[in-house]
Structures are given as C-alpha cells and as structure tokens.
C-alpha positions, 0 to 999 in steps of 0.5 A: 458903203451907201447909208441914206439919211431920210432927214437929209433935205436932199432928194434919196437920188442925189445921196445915192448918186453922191456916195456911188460917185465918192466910191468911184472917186475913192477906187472902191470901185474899179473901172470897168466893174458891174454896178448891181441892178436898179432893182436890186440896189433898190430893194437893198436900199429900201428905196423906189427903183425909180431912184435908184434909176435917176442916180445911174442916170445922172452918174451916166450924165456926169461920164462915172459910169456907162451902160451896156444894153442888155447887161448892166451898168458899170463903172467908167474908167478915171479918165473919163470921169475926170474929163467930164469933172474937168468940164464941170469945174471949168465952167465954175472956174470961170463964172468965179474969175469973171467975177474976180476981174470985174471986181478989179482983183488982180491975177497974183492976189487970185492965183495966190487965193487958189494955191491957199484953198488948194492946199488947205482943203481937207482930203476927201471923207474916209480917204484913208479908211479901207473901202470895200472893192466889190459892190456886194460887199458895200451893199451888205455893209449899207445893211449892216451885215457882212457878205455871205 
C-alpha cells in the first residue's frame, strides 16, 4: 500500500521509492512480478509521471528492480537486492568503525555494541500485517477501495 504524506519534508520521490522498497523487502512483491506503468502508478498516485520515474530510477540503482525495455519495470530477485544492501551498509559500516578506532574503542566494547542494537531493533513496520501480493491490489488499496 503506497499512501503519500504531502506534509512530509521529503521529496514524493523518495516516499514512493521508500514504500515500493518496504514491499519488496516484506515480499508483497515478489521477484520477478510486473510493477505497474510510471503513468499508471502515476495517475493512480495523483503525482507527476516525473515522479513516479525517478523512484523506479533509484529502485533500478539500488539493484530492487529492473527494466526490461519495451515491457516494463519488475521486481529483482532478494539476491540481488540484498548484495546491492549489503554494499550499502558496508560502506556505513565502515565510516562508523573508523570512527570507533580513532576514538580508541576497543573491538569487544563495539562488537558487544553491535550484537545489542542487533537484537533490540524493532522488526520492520506492518512486518506481521498481511500484505497485498498483487500491485493492483496495493494501488486500490493506496485509493481506498478494493480490486475490481
């Protein structure tokens, strides 16, 4: 379900990139199924096609879908978005760890730190909620109404 908050500071763009990416990572969408066109998300959305583009761009960048010229947009497999996370979050990783090491924190006291936040972080939003597994679905939900 993609529901847009206009008083959000973020760009339309990154919400709809942000909830099309929670509902690939939740498996409401599956590998390898058809994401609707930019301008039928986009009329749906009442947003600009515009915006609708850039968030697929950014999920095609971040590996969470891919294009297949002539036919559409769909959704990568778990293994290749999770390499392209992966990368991500080693590169975070390493940013913090240099920190740590220049401020003289020893490896225990950090990997002691890691395993806490690991396992007190809340599971992912409406993780446990049932999801809609076809796009159309989540788009009529997005309206408020249910599929035809």
């Amino acid at each position: 379900m993609i529901i847009l908050d206009y008083r959000d500071k973020r760009p339309l763009y990154e919400q709809v990139t942000e909830k099309l990416e929670h509902l690939i990572i939740c498996g409401a969408l599956e590998a390898n199924a058809k994401l609707p066109s930019v301008r039928a998300l986009a009329m749906d959305l009442s947003v600009n096609p515009n915006t609708i583009q850039r968030a697929y761009a950014q999920l095609e960048q971040d590996g969470y879908i891919y294009t297949v010229v002539g036919r559409g947009n769909y959704v990568s497999g778990k293994e290749t978005w999770q390499t392209g996370k992966l990368a991500a979050l080693s590169g975070e990783l390493t940013d913090a760890l240099t920190r740590a090491r220049d401020a003289s924190l020893s490896v225990e006291a950090v990997q002691e730190l890691v395993r806490k936040v690991y396992t007190t972080v809340p599971e992912m939003p409406g993780k446990d909620a049932p999801t809609p597994t076809d796009p159309q679905e989540w788009i009529q939900n997005q309206k408020g109404g249910n599929p035809s």
